[in-house]
C-alpha positions in Angstrom: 34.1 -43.7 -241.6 36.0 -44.7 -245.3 38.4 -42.4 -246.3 36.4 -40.2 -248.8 39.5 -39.3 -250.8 39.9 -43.2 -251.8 37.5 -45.2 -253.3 37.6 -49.2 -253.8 34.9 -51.0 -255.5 34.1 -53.0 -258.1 35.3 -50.3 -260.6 38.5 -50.2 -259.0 40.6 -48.1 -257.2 39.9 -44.3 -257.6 41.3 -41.7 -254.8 43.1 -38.3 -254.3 46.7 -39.2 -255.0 49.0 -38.3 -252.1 45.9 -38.1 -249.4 44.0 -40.9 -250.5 45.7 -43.5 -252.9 49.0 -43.7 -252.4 52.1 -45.9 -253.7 51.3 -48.7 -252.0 47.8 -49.3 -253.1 49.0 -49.0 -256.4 51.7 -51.4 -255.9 49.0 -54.0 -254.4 46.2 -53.7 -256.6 48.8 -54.2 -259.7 50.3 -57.4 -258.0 46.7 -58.5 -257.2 45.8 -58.1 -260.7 48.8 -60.0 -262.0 47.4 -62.8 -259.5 44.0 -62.8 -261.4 45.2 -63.0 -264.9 46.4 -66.4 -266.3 50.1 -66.7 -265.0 52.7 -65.4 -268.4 50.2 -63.9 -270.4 51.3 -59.9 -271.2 49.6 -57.4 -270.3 49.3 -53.6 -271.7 49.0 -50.4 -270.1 48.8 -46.7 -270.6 47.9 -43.3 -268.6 46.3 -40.5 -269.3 48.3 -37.2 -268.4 47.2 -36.8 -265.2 50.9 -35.4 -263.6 50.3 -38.8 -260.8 50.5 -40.6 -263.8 54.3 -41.6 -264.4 54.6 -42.1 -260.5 51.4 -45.1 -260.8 52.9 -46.3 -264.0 55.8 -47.1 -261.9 53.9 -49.0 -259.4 51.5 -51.0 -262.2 54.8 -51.9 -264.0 56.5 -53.2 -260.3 53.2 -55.5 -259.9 52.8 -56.6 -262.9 56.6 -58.0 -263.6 57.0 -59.4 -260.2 53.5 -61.6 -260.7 55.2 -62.4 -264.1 54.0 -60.5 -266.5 55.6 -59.2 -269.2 54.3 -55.5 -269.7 53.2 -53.7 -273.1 53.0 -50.1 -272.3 51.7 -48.5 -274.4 52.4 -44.4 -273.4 49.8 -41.9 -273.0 47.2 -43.1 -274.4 43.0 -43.6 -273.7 41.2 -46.5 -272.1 39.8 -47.3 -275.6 43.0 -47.0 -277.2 44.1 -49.4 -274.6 41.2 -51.3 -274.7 41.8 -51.6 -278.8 45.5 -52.8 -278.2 44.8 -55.7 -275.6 42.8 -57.3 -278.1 45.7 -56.3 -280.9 48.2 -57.8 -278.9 45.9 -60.8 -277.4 47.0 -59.6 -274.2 46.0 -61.4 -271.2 44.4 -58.1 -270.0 45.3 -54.1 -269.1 45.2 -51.5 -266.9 44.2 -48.1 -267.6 45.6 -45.2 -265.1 43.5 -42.2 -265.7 39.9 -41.0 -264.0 38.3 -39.7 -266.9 36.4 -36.8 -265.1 37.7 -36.3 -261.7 39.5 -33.3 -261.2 43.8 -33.3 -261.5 44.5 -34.1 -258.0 42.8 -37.7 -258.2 43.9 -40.8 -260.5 42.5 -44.2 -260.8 43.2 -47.6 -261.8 40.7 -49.3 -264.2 41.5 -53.1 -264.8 40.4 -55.4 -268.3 40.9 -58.8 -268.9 41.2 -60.7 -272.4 39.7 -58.9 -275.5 40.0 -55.7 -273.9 36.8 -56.2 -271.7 36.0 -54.8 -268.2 36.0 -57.1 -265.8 32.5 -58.2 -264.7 31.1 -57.9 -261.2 32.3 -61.8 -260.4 36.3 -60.9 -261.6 36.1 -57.8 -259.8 35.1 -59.1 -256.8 37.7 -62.1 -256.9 40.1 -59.3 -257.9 39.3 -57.2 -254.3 39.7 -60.1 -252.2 43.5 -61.4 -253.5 43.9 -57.2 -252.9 42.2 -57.3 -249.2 44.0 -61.0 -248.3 46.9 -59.9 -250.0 47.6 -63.5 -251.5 49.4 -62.5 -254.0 51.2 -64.8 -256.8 54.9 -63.1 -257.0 56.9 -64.9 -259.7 60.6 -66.6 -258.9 63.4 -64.0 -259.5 64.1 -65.9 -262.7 60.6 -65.4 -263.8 59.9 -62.1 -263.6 58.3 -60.4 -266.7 60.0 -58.0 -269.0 58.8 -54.3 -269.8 58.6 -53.3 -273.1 57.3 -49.5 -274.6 55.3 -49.4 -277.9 54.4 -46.0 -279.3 51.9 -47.1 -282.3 49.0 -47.4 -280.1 46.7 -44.5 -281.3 48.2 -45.0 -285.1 46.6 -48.7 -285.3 43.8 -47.5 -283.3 42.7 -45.1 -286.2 43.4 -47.4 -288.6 40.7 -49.6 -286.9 37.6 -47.0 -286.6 38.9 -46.2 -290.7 37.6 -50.0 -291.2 34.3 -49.0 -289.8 34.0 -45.3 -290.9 33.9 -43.1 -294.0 35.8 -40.5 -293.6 35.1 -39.4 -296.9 31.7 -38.9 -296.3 32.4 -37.4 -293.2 35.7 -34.4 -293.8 33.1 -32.3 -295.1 32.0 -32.0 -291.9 33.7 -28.9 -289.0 34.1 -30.0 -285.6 34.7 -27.6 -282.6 36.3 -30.1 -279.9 37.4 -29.5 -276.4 39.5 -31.7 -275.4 40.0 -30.7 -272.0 43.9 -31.4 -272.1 43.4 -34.4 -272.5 44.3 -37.6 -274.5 41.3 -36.9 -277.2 43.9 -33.8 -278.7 46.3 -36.9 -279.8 43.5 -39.0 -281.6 41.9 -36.0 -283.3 45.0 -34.8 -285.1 46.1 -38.2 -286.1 42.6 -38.5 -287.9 43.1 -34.6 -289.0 46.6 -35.9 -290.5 46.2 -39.2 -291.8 42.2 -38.9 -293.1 41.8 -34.8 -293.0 38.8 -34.9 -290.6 38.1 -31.7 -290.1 38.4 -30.3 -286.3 39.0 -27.3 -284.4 40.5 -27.5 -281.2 40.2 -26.5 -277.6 42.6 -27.0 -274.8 44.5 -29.0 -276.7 47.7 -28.8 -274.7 48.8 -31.9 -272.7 48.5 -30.7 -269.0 48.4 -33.1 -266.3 48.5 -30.1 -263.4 45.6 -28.3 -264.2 43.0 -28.6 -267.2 41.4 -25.7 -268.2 38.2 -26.4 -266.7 36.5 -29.3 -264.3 36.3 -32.2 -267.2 32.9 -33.1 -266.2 30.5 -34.1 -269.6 27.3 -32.4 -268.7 25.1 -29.9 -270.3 26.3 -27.3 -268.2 29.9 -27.6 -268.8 28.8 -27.8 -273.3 27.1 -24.0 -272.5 30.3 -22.6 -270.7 33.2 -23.6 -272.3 32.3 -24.9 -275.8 28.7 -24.0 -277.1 29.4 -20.2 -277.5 32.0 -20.2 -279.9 30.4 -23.2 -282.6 28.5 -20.7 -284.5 30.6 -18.3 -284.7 33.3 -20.4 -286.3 30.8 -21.6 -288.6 30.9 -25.5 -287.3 28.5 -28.2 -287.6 28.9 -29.6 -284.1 30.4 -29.2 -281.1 31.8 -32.0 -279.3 33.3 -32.1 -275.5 35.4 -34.5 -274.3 36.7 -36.0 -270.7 40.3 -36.1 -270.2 40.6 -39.8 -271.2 38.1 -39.2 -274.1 35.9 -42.1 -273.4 32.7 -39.8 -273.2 31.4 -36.6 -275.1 29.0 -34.1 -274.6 27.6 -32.4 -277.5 26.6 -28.8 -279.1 24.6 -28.2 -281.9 25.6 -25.9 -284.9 23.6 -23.2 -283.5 25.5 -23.0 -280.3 23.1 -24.9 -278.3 24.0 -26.8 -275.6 22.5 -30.8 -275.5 21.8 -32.9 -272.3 24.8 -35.3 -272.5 21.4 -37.9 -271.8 21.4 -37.4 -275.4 24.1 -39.3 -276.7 22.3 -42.8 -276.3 19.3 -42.1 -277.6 20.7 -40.7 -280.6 23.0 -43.4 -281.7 20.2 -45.5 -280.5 17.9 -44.0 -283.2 21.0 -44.3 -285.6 21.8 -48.1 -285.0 18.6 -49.9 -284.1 17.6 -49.9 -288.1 21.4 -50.8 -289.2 21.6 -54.1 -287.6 20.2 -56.8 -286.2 20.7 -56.2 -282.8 17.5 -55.1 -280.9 18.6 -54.3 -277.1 20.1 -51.8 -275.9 21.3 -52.1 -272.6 21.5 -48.8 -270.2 21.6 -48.1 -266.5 18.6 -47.4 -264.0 19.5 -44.0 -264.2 19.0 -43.0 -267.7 16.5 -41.4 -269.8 13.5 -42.7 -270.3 13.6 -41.2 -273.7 15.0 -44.5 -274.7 12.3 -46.6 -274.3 10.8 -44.2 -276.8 13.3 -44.7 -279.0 13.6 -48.2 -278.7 9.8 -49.2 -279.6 9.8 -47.1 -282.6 12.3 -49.8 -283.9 11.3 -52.8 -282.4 13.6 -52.6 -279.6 14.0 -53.4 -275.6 15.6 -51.9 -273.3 17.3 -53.4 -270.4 18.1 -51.6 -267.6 20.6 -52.6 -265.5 22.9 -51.0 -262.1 25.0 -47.8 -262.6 28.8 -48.8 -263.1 30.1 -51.0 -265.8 30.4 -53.9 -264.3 26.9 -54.4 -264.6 26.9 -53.3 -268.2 29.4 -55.9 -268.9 27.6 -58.8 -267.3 24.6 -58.1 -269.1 26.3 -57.7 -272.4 27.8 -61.0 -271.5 24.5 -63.0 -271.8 23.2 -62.5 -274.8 24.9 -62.8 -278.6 26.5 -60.1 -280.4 24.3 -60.0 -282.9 21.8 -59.0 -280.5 22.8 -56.2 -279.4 22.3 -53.1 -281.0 23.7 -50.4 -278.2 25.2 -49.8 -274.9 25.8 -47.4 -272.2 25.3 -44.8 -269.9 23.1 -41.5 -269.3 26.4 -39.9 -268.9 27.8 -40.2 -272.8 29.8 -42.8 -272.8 28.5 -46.1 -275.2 29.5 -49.2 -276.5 28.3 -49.3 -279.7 28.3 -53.2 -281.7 31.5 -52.4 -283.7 33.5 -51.8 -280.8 31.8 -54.3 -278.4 33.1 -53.6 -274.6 35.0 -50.3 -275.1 33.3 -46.8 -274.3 34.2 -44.5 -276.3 34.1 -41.0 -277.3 36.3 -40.7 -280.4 34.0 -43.7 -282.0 30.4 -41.7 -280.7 31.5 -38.2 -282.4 32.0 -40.7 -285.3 28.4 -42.2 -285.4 26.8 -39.0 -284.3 28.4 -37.3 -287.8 27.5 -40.7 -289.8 24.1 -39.9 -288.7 24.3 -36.3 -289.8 25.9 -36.7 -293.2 23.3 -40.3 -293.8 19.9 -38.1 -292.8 20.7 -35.0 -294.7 20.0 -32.4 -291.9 21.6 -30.5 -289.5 22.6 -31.7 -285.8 20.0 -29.2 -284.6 17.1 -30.4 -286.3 18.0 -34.0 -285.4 17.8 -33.4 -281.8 14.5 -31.4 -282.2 12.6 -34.1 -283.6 12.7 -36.0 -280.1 10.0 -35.9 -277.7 11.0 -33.5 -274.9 12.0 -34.9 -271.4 13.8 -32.9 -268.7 16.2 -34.1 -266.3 17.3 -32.6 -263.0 20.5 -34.0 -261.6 22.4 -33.0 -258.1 25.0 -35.0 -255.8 25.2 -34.3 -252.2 28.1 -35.2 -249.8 28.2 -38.3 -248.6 28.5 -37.9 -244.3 26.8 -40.7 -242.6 25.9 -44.6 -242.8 22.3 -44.1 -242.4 21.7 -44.8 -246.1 19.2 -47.5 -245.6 17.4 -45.7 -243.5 17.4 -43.3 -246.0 16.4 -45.6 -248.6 13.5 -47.2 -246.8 11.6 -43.3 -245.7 11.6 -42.8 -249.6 10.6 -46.4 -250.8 7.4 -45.5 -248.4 7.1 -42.3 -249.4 7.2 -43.4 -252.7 5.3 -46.5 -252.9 2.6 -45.8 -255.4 5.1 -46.3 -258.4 6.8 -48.8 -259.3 9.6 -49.9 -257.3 13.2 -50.9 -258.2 15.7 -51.7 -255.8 18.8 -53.6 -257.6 20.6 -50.2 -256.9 19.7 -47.8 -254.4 15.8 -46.8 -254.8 14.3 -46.4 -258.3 10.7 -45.4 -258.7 8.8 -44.7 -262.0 5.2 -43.4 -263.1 4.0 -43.2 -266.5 5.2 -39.5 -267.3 8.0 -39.0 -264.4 10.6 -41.6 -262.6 13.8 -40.7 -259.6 16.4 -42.5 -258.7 18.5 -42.0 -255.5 21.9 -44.2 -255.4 25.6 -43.9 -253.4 28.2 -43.0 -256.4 30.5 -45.6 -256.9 33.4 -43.6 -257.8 33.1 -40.4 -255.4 31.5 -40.1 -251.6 28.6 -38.9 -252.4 24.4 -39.5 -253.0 23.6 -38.9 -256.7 19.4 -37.5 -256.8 18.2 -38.0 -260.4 14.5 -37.2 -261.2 12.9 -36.9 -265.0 9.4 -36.5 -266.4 8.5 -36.2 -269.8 7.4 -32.7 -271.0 7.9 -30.5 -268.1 10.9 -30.4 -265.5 9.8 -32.3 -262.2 10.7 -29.9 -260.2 8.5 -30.0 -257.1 9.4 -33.9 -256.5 12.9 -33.3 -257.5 13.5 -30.5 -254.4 11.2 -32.5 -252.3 13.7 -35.6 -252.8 16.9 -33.4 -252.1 15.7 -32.3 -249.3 14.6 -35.6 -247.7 18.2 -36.3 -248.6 20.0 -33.5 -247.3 18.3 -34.4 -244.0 19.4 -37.8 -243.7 22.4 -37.9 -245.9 
């Protein structure tokens, strides 16, 4: 059976570091990106502070300059902020070493290639078989690239969501944000310093041994660490962010936790009427509040596999223009300004545009939607019998409708589940929803059907 402290897929490479990823995958993977990319072109990198961080720098920056790159790093920084610079720079592509909401003992490796754009299913495929045959491209000793720091990263990067935002509208405005001690502390005060946004924060301190709490974005998480204290400090929203601040999680002014499901449909309800763009683009295990959304504008909504590979090859086929939104169930979007790049820093942005534009308070915004619940476990991964697994639910199941294109979905008119491996960790993700009420009874029937074969 795979090691369950490493994982590499399409997304990348993602493991424990130490037990599972280790110094030498780092050291391939980097020299099979510098394979991929077109030979000479740069390439820019940053970490967030995970305390495995510096030792895979070291092991990106060997690969990289001995398949020829020169190397931009950029410091401790987020994927955005990354993502942001590689199009600055007109790098030939980045890395991002950070795993946004694992826990401190694992790291990852997230890969981009020109214009600051994940690599799409085909490149990441082609990128894990130059890893896997090891044919790697190393560059003549008088070829190798150059490494070269540059520390203005996150000071352009606000300069660049200051083209698209007024913060003049918006410093009136208190934000509580946990920032999980993570790289979303270092944006935040640059934006409280250079265009006085307004922001409290939580575990602000850089730690890359321990955070103050798991940085998962979920509703749970809002209600335990950041929820309870946004009334009291008089605050018009509460925002929670992962350590590499690339997704948020939200509480309203009342102290009231909101289903991190929220996020899209919100900026979805924001953007649709701004812009031309009509589809929004999410994965099969999203809300189906969307949809709603959607046709109250005009919209579509195309569903797609979890992971973003599969959100960038859809983005890929249509137009900019057409586009109006992006993203995931789990609070990370792409939103049409910022085409490609998830991130947090620019969705707290929107999501107070929307509050200051409408007049009315977080709380009331979120009130106005229709009501759907969502139930949400993960269960170990421990066997190979997933098919199996797959095929007693699809017959089970088969009075809905039937999606297979990643794992099993099946939807009614008021309720939908879908059951799926996790990309990123070894285990089963159950997700169930119904408008109105919670679905309870199907949602324990599918966990345990799970449990027993999973």
């Amino acid at each position: 059976m795979a090691d369950k402290s490493l994982r590499i897929s399409h997304a990348g490479l993602r493991g424990v570091v130490g037990n599972g990823l280790t110094a030498a995958h780092v050291l391939d993977f980097a020299a099979a990106f510098g394979t991929l990319l077109e030979p000479g072109t740069p390439v820019a990198i940053g970490r967030d502070p995970r305390a495995s961080g510096a030792m895979l720098r070291e092991g990106v920056v060997a690969g990289l300059l001995a398949s020829g790159h020169d190397v931009i790093d950029l410091g401790m920084v987020s994927t955005p902020v990354i993502q942001h610079a590689i199009r600055r720079l007109d790098a030939g592509g980045g890395v991002s070493i950070g795993a946004s909401h694992n826990s401190a003992d694992w790291n990852a490796l997230k890969f981009f290639g020109p214009g600051g754009i994940y690599l799409s299913t085909a490149q990441a495929g082609e990128l894990l078989d130059i890893y896997h045959l090891r044919r790697f491209d190393f560059a003549d000793w008088r070829a190798i690239g150059a490494l070269r720091e540059q520390d203005d990263a996150i000071e352009r990067y606000v300069e660049e969501l200051a083209e698209h935002f007024d913060f003049d509208a918006l410093r009136r405005f208190l934000v509580v944000a946990d920032c999980c001690n993570g790289t979303s502390s270092l944006i935040l005060r640059r934006l409280e310093q250079r265009y006085g946004l307004r922001a409290i924060l939580l575990n602000e301190r850089i730690d890359g041994l321990r955070f103050a709490h798991e940085p998962a974005i979920n509703r749970e998480m809002v209600g335990l660490q950041l929820a309870p204290l946004v009334k009291p400090l008089n605050a018009d929203a509460g925002i929670l962010f992962d350590v590499d601040s690339d997704r948020v999680g939200i509480a309203t002014e009342e102290g009231d936790p909101i289903s991190e499901e929220m996020i899209q449909p919100m900026l979805a309800d924001h953007l649709l009427p701004r812009g031309p763009g009509k589809l929004v683009i999410t994965n099969l295990s999203s809300t189906a509040l969307l949809e709603e959304i959607a046709s109250r504008h005009g919209g579509k909504v195309i569903r797609v596999p979890v992971g973003r590979q599969a959100a960038i090859d859809a983005l890929t086929g249509y137009r900019p223009d057409q586009i109006a939104l992006a993203g995931e169930g789990t609070g990370a979007v792409m939103m049409p300004e910022f085409r490609f790049v998830y991130d947090g820093i620019a969705a707290m942005l929107a999501i107070l545009t929307m509050i200051a534009e409408r007049g009315q308070k977080l709380s009331r915004i979120v009130g106005g939607y229709p009501k759907y619940c969502m139930m949400k476990t993960q269960l170990p991964l421990v066997t190979s019998r997933i098919p199996e697994l797959l095929m007693e639910l699809q017959d089970k199941y088969s009075d809905g409708k039937v999606t297979v294109i990643d794992g099993l979905r099946v939807d009614w008119p008021d309720r939908w589940f879908h059951v799926r491996v996790s990309q990123t960790e070894p285990a089963i993700r159950v997700i169930a929803e119904r408008r109105g009420e919670e679905p309870r009874e199907l949602f324990e029937e599918l966990v345990e059907r799970v449990r027993r074969l999973a």
